[in-house]
C-alpha positions as CSV (number, residue, x, y, z in Angstrom):
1,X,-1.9,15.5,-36.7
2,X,-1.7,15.3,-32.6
3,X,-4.8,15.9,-30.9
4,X,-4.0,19.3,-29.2
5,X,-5.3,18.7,-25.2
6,X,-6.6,21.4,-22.7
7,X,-4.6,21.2,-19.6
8,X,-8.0,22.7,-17.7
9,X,-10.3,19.9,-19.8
10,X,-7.7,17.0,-18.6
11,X,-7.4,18.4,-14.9
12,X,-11.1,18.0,-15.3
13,X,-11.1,14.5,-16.3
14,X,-9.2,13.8,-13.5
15,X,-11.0,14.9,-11.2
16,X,-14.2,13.2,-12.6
17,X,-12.7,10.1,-12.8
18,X,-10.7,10.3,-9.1
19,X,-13.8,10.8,-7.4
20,X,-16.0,8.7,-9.9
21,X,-18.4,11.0,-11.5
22,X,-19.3,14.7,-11.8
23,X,-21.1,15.1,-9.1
24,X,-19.0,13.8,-6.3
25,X,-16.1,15.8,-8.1
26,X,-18.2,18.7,-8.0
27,X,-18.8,18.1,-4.3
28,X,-15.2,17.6,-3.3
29,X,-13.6,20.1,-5.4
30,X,-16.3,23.1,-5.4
31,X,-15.8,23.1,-9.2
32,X,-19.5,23.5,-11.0
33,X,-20.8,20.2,-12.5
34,X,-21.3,21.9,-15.9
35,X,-17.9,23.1,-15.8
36,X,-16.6,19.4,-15.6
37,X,-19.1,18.4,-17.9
38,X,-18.2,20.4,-20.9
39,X,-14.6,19.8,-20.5
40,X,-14.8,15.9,-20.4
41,X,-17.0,16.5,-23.7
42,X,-14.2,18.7,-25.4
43,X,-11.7,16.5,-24.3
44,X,-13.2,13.0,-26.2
45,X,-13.4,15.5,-28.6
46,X,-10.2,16.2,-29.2
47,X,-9.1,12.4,-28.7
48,X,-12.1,11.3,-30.8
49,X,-12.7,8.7,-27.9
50,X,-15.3,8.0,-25.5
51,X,-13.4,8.1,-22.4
52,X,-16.5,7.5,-19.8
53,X,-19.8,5.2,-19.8
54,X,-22.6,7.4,-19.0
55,X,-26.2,6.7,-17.6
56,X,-24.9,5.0,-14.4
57,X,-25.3,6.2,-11.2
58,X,-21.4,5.6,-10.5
59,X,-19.1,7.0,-13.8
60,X,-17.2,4.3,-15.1
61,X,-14.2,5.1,-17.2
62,X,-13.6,3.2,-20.5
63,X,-10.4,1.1,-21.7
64,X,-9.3,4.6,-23.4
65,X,-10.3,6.3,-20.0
66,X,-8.7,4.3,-17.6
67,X,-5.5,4.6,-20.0
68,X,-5.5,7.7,-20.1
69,X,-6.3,8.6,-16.2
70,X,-2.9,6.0,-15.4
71,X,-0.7,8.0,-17.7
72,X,-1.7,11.4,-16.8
73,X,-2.5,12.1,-12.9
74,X,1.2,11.4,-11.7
75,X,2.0,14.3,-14.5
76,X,-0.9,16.5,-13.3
77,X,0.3,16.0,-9.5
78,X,3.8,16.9,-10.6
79,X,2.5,20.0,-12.5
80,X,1.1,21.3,-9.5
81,X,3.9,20.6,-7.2
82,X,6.0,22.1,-9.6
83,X,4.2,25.1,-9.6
84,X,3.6,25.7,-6.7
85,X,7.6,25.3,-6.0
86,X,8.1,27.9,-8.8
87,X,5.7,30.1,-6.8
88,X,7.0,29.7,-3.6
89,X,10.9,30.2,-4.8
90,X,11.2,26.5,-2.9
91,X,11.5,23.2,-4.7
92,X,10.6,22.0,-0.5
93,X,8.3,19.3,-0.7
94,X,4.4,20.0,0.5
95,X,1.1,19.1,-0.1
96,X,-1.1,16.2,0.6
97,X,1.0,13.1,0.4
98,X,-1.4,9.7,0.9
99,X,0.0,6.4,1.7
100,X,-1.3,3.1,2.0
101,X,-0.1,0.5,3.7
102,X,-0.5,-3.3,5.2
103,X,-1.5,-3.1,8.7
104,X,1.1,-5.2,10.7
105,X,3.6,-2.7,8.6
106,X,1.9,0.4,9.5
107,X,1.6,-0.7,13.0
108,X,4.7,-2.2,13.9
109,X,7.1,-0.2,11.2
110,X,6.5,2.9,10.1
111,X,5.7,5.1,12.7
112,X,9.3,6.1,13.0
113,X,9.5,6.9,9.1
114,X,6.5,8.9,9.4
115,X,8.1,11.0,12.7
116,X,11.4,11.6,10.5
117,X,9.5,12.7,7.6
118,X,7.0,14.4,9.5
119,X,9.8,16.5,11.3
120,X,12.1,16.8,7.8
121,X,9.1,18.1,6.0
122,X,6.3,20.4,8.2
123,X,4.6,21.7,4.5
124,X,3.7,18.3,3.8
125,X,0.3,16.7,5.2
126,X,0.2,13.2,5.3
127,X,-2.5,10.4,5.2
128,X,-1.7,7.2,6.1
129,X,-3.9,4.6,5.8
130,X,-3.7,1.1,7.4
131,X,-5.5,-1.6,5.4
132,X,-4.6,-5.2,3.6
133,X,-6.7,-5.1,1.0
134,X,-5.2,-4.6,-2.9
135,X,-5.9,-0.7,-3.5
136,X,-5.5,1.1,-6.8
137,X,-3.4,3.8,-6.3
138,X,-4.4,5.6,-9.5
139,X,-8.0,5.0,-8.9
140,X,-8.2,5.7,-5.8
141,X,-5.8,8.4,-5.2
142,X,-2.4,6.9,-3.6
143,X,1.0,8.6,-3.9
144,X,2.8,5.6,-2.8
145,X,1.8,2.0,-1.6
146,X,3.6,-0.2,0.5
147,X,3.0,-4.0,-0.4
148,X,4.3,-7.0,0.8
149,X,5.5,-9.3,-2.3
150,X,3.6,-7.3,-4.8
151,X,2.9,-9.0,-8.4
152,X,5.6,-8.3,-10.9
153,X,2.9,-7.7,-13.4
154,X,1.6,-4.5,-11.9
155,X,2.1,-1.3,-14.0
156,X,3.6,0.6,-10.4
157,X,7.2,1.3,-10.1
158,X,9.6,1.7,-6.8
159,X,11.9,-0.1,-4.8
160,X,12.7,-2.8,-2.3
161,X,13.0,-1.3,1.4
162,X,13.2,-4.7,3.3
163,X,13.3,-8.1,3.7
164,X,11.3,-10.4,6.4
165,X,10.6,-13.6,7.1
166,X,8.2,-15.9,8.3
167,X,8.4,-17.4,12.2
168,X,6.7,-20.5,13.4
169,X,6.1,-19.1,17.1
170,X,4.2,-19.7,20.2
171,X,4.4,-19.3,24.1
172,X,7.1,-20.4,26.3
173,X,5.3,-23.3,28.1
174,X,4.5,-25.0,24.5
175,X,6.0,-27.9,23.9
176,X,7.3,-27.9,20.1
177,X,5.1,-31.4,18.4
178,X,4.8,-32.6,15.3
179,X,0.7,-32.0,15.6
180,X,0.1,-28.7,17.2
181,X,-2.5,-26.9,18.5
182,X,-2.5,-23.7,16.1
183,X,-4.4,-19.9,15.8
184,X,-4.4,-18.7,12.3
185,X,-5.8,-15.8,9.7
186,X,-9.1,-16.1,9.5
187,X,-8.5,-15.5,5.8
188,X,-6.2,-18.1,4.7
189,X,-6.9,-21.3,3.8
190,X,-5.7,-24.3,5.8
191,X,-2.2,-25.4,5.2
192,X,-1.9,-29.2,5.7
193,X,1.7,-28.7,6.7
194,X,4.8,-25.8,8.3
195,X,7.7,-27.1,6.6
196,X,10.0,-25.3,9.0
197,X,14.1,-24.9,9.6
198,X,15.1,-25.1,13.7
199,X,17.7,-22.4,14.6
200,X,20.5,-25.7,14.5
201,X,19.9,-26.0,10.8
202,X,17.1,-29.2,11.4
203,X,14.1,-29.3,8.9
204,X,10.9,-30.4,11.0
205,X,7.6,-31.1,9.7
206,X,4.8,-29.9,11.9
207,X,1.3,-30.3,11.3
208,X,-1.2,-27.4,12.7
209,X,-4.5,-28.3,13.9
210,X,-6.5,-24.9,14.1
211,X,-7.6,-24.1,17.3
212,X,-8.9,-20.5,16.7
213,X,-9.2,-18.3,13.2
214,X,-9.2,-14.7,13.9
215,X,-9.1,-11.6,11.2
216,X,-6.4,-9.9,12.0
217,X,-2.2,-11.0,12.2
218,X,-2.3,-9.0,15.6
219,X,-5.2,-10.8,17.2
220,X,-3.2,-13.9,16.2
221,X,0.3,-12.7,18.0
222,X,-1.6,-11.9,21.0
223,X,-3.4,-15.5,21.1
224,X,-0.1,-16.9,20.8
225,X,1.1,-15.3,23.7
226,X,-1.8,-16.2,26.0
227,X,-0.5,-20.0,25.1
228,X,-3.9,-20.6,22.8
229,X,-1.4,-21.9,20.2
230,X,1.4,-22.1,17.8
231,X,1.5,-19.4,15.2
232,X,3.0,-18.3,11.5
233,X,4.2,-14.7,11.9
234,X,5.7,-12.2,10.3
235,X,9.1,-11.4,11.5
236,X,8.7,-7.9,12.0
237,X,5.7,-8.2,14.0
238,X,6.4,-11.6,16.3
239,X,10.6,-10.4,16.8
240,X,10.1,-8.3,19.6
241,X,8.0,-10.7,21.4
242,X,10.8,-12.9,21.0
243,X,13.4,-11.1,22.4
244,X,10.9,-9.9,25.5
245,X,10.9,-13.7,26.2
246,X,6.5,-13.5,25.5
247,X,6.9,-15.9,22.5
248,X,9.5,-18.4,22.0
249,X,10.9,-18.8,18.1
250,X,10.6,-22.6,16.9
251,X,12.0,-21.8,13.7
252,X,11.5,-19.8,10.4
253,X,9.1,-21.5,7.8
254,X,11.4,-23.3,4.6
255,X,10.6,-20.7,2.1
256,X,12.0,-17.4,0.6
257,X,12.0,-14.4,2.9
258,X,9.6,-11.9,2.0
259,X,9.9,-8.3,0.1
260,X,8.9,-5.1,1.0
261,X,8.4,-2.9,-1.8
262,X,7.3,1.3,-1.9
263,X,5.4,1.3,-5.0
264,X,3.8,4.4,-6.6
265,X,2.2,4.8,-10.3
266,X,4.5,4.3,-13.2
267,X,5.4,7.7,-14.8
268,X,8.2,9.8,-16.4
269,X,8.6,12.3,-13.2
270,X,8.2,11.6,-9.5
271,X,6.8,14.1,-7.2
272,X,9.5,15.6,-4.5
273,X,6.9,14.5,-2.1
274,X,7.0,10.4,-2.8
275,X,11.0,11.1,-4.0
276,X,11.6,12.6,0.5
277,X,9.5,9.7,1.5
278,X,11.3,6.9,-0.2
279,X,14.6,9.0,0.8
280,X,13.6,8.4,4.3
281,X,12.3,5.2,4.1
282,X,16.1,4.0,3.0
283,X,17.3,5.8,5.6
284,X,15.8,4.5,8.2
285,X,14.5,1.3,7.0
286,X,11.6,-1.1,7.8
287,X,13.2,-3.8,9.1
C-alpha cells in the first residue's frame, strides 16, 4: 500500500528543511515550533523514513530527506500559485519570484529583462540576487538560476538564452606582443598560454605575464582600460567598451563560445511565474 501524505505535514517539511531547522522556520514563517515538529514526526511516519538528522544545531536532511525536499517544493510552490489563481479568478502570475544570477550577467544583462517583466507583471515581487558562487536552488530557495556553462549532470531543467564569447582585450595604446603584461581573476589559476584567433582569421599565441589579480571580472575590465594590461573578457561585458573605442579587441580566445542557460529545479509543472520570466528572457534576450 502507498503511504498516504499530509499536504500540511509536507508543507511543514518544507519549510523546516528551506530554512534549516525548526526554529529558524518557526521564526520566518510565524508557524509554532511544535506545530512543525509533530508534522515532520507524522510524516517519517507515514514514509517509514528518517528524513532529518537531529541533535545538531543546524537540521540536516538525510539522503531520503533531501530526495524528497527536490521532488516536492516546485509542486508545493505550484500548489500555491495555483490557488491562489483559482482564488483570485486570474491564472496572472504573482508572488515572490527569486533569481540568482552571475554578476557580470546581472550587471551588464539583465536589467532590461527585469524592467519588461517588472512592467508585464506588477503582482509579482522579485529578488534578484547577484553572486558567482554555485547555489542550490532547492536548498536555498531559487525559482530560476542563471548559469554560465552549467554541468550537464545537474538535476535542473531550462533552456539556452545566449551565446558569448571570450575577448583577449586591452587599451588602445597597447601594443599586441607575444608576452604581455596581463590583469586577471584573482580566482583562476594561471594559464601558461591565450591561444587566440585575430579578427583576419590568424591564430597567435600570446603568453600573459600577470601584472595585477583582482576579484572581480569588473575590476579587471576597468584595469584594462586604465592601460594596466591585457585582459580575457567576457563578450557581453568587454563589447561595449569596444565599440566606445575604451578597449581595443585583439581577438576572441580559440575555444567554444559560451552558454547561457535559465535553469530552475527539475519537476512535472512549472510555476506561471518562472514560465513569464523565461518568456521574456527569449524575448528580449541576453546577448
Amino acid at each position: 500500500m502507498k503511504p498516504s501524505l499530509d499536504l500540511d505535514a509536507l508543507r511543514s517539511f518544507d519549510l523546516v528543511a528551506l530554512h534549516g531547522g525548526l526554529g529558524a522556520a518557526t521564526r520566518a514563517t510565524g508557524r509554532p515550533k511544535a506545530t512543525l515538529s509533530r508534522h515532520l514526526a507524522e510524516l517519517e511516519q507515514a514514509l517509514s523514513v528518517r528524513l532529518v538528522e537531529r541533535g545538531e544545531r543546524r537540521l540536516r536532511l538525510t539522503k531520503e530527506g533531501r530526495r524528497l525536499h527536490e521532488q516536492t517544493h516546485g509542486l508545493l510552490i505550484d500548489l500555491a500559485d495555483a490557488a491562489q489563481a483559482v482564488a483570485s479568478g486570474s491564472d496572472q502570475p504573482r508572488g515572490l519570484l527569486r533569481i540568482s544570477a552571475p554578476v557580470v550577467l546581472a550587471h551588464v544583462a539583465l536589467m532590461p529583462v527585469v524592467q519588461r517583466f517588472c512592467n508585464l507583471y506588477p503582482e509579482v515581487r522579485l529578488d534578484v540576487i547577484a553572486e558567482d558562487r554555485q547555489v542550490d536552488p532547492v536548498e536555498e530557495g531559487y525559482d530560476l538560476v542563471l548559469r554560465i556553462d552549467p554541468d550537464p549532470q545537474e538535476r535542473l531543467v531550462g533552456r539556452r538564452i545566449a551565446y558569448d564569447r571570450r575577448l583577449i582585450v586591452a587599451a588602445p595604446a597597447m601594443p599586441v606582443e607575444v608576452d604581455v603584461p596581463a590583469v586577471m581573476l584573482a580566482s583562476s589559476s594561471a594559464p601558461g598560454v591565450w591561444n587566440m584567433v585575430r579578427p583576419d582569421g590568424e591564430r597567435v599565441t600570446i603568453r600573459p605575464q600577470a601584472r595585477l589579480r583582482l576579484s572581480s571580472l569588473l575590476m579587471v575590465r576597468d584595469a584594462a582600460i586604465r592601460g594596466m594590461g591585457a585582459a580575457l573578457l567576457p563578450g557581453l561585458l568587454a563589447q561595449p567598451d569596444v565599440d566606445a573605442g575604451r578597449l581595443v579587441c585583439w581577438g576572441e580566445v580559440d575555444q567554444p563560445q559560451v552558454e547561457i542557460w535559465a535553469l530552475h529545479p527539475s519537476r512535472r509543472l512549472t510555476s506561471a511565474k518562472v514560465k513569464a520570466f523565461l518568456a521574456v528572457l527569449a524575448e528580449i534576450g541576453t546577448a
